[in-house]
C-alpha angles and dihedrals in degrees: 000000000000088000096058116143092011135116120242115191098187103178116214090019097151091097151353119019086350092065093036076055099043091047094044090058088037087059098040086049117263127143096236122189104214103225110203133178099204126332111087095174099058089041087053084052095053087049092046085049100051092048096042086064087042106267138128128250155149141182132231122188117224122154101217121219099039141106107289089007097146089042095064090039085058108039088055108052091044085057092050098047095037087057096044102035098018084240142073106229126136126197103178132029119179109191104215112146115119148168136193127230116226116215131057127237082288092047117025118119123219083229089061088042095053088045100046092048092041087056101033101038116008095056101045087054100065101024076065092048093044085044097060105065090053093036108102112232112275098046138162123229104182116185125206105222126159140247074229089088097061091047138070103243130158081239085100103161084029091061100040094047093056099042076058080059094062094046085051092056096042088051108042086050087060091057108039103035086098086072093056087248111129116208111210131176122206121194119200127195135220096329130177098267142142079242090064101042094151079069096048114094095351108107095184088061093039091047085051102053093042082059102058083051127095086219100051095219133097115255125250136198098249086060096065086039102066099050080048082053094043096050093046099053129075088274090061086058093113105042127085143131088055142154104195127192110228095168113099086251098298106202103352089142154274124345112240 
C-alpha cells in the first residue's frame, strides 16, 4: 500500500487503460476519484470495482472539450474530497482522457481537429494548471501519449495532438521539479480496449499487431497500469521529464 493517504485524479477512468490506472493507485491505496465524460454506468463499475478489493473511490462527471470543462471537473472533485476527507488536496493526477480524430490528411475537418485537440491537449494542459496550487510537494503529474507519435499513421490530428502532449510533460517537469512534482509521460501502443474494437475478439488483427511488436503478444491495460503505478509511487521519485514506451516495442523493426 505505498499510496496510502494520498490523493489520485485519473481522468477517463470509466474504461480501458483509465479504469487498469484507476484501479493500480486504488490497490496501492490511493483515494482516486474516477473522471468520466458520459458514460455513468461503466464509471460506477470502475468504482464498484476499486471498493469490492478493498479500495476507496469516487466519480465525478466533466465533458472535456467544451466550454468550462476544467471548471466541472473541479468543482466536482473539491465537493467530493471535501465530503469524504473534510479537504481538497491531490497528490497524483494521470491525464488520460483521450479522443481520436476520424479522417485522414484528405479527409480530416478543422472542426475534428479543434475537438480532438480541445479534448487530448488542451485539457490536459490546464487541468494540469488548475491541478498544481492544490498538488503537495512531491507529486506526481503522469500523461497518456501514444506510440502513435513515433509512427506514420493515417491518424494525422490524433498523432500530432498527442506528440503536443510530450512536449507538455518535458516542459512542465522543468518548471515545477523545484517543488519535488515529477511530470512523466507513458505512450502505449495498440492495447485490448473498447477504444480498439476492431482488436477484441478478432484473433487475425490481434495476431497482426503482436507481431510488429518486440514482445509478440497483444497489449493490455494493466500493462500500461502498472509503469503509471511505478512513476507515481516513491520509486518514481527521480524520474521526471520522461516519455516513456510503454508499447512492447511496437514497430522497432524487422524480425531476423
Amino acid at each position: 500500500m505505498t499510496l496510502n493517504s494520498r490523493t489520485a485524479l485519473v481522468t477517463g477512468a470509466s474504461r480501458g487503460i483509465g479504469r487498469a490506472i484507476a484501479r493500480r493507485l486504488a490497490a496501492d491505496g490511493a483515494l482516486v476519484i474516477v473522471h468520466y465524460g458520459s458514460n455513468e454506468t461503466a464509471a460506477q463499475e470502475t468504482v464498484s470495482l476499486i471498493e469490492k478489493a478493498g479500495g476507496n473511490a469516487f466519480a465525478i462527471r466533466a465533458e472535456l472539450g467544451v466550454p468550462a470543462d476544467v471548471d466541472t471537473l473541479f468543482a466536482g472533485m473539491e465537493a467530493g474530497l471535501r465530503k469524504r476527507t473534510g479537504k481538497v488536496r491531490l497528490d497524483i493526477l494521470v491525464n488520460n482522457a483521450a479522443t481520436g480524430a476520424p479522417g485522414t490528411i484528405e479527409s480530416i475537418t478543422p472542426e475534428a481537429f479543434d475537438q480532438v485537440f480541445a479534448v487530448n491537449t488542451k485539457a490536459p494542459l490546464f487541468i494540469a494548471q488548475r491541478a498544481l496550487p492544490l498538488m503537495n510537494d512531491g507529486g506526481r503529474i503522469i500523461n497518456v501519449s501514444s506510440a502513435a507519435t513515433r509512427i506514420a499513421l493515417p491518424e494525422l490530428a490524433y498523432a500530432m495532438s498527442k506528440a503536443a502532449v510530450n512536449v507538455l510533460g518535458r516542459t512542465l517537469a522543468n518548471a515545477v521539479g523545484v517543488r519535488g512534482i515529477t511530470v512523466n509521460t507513458v505512450t502505449p501502443g495498440p492495447t485490448e480496449t473498447d477504444a480498439n474494437p476492431w482488436m477484441r475478439g478478432n484473433p487475425q488483427a490481434q495476431k497482426m499487431v503482436a507481431s510488429s511488436n518486440a514482445i509478440p503478444r497483444v497489449g493490455q491495460p494493466e500493462d500500461i497500469a502498472d509503469v503509471v503505478g511505478f512513476l507515481a509511487s516513491d520509486a518514481g521519485r527521480w524520474v521526471t521529464g520522461q516519455v516513456i514506451d510503454a508499447s512492447g516495442g511496437c514497430f522497432l523493426g524487422p524480425h531476423m
